[in-house]
C-alpha positions in Angstrom: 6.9 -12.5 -4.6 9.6 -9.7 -4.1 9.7 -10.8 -0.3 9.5 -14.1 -0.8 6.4 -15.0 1.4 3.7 -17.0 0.8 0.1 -16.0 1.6 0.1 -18.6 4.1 3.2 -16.4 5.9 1.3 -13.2 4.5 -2.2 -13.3 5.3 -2.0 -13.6 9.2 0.6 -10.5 9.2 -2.0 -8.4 7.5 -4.4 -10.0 9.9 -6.8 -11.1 7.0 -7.6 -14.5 6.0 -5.4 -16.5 3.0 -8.4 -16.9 1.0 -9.2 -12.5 1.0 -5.5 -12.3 0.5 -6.0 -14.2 -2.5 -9.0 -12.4 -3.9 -6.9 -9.4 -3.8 -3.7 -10.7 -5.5 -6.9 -12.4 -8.5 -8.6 -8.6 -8.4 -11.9 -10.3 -7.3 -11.9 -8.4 -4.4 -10.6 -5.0 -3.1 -9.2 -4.0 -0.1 -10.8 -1.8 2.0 -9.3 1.3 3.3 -8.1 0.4 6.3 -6.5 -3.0 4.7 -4.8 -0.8 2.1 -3.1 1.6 4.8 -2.1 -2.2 6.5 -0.3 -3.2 3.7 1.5 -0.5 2.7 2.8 -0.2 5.7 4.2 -3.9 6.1 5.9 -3.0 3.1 6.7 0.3 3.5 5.2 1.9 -0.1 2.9 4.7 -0.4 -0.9 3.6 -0.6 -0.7 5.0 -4.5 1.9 3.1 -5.2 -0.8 -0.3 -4.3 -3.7 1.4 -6.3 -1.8 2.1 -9.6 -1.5 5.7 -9.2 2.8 5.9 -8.8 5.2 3.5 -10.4 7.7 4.3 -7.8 7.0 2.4 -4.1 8.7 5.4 -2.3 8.3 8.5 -4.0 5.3 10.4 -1.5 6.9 13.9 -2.1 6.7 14.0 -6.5 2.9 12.2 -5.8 1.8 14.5 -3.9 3.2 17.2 -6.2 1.9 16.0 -9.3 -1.7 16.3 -7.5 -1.1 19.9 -6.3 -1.2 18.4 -2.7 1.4 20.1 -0.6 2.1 20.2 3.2 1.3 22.8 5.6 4.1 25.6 5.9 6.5 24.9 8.3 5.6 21.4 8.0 8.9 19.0 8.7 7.6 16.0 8.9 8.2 12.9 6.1 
């Protein structure tokens, strides 16, 4: 809704059908894996973010924290 698509416009973008699209949205399917990493990146939010797990789309480095995951030292990526 926030980007104002449709799952028409949606679904082929993911590259899944309208009607799995739609099981998702209804909770009467989940999306695998792969699909999840898919659609967080079409919308640019961090995968915990789509499972429930953050409440902020963005915020990778205070999730990762809050799970005692850190990155390698010396690490400068994002």
């Amino acid at each position: 809704l926030e980007h104002h698509l449709t799952q028409e416009e949606l679904a082929p973008e993911l590259e899944i059908s309208r009607s799995t699209l739609g099981m998702y949205e209804t909770g009467k399917r989940e999306p695998d894996f792969e699909t999840l990493e898919i659609i967080a990146d079409f919308f640019n939010v961090d995968m915990n973010y789509l499972i429930g797990f953050s409440d902020d789309p963005q915020d990778w480095e205070k999730i990762g924290n809050e799970e005692g995951i850190f990155p390698p030292k010396g690490y400068e990526g994002d």
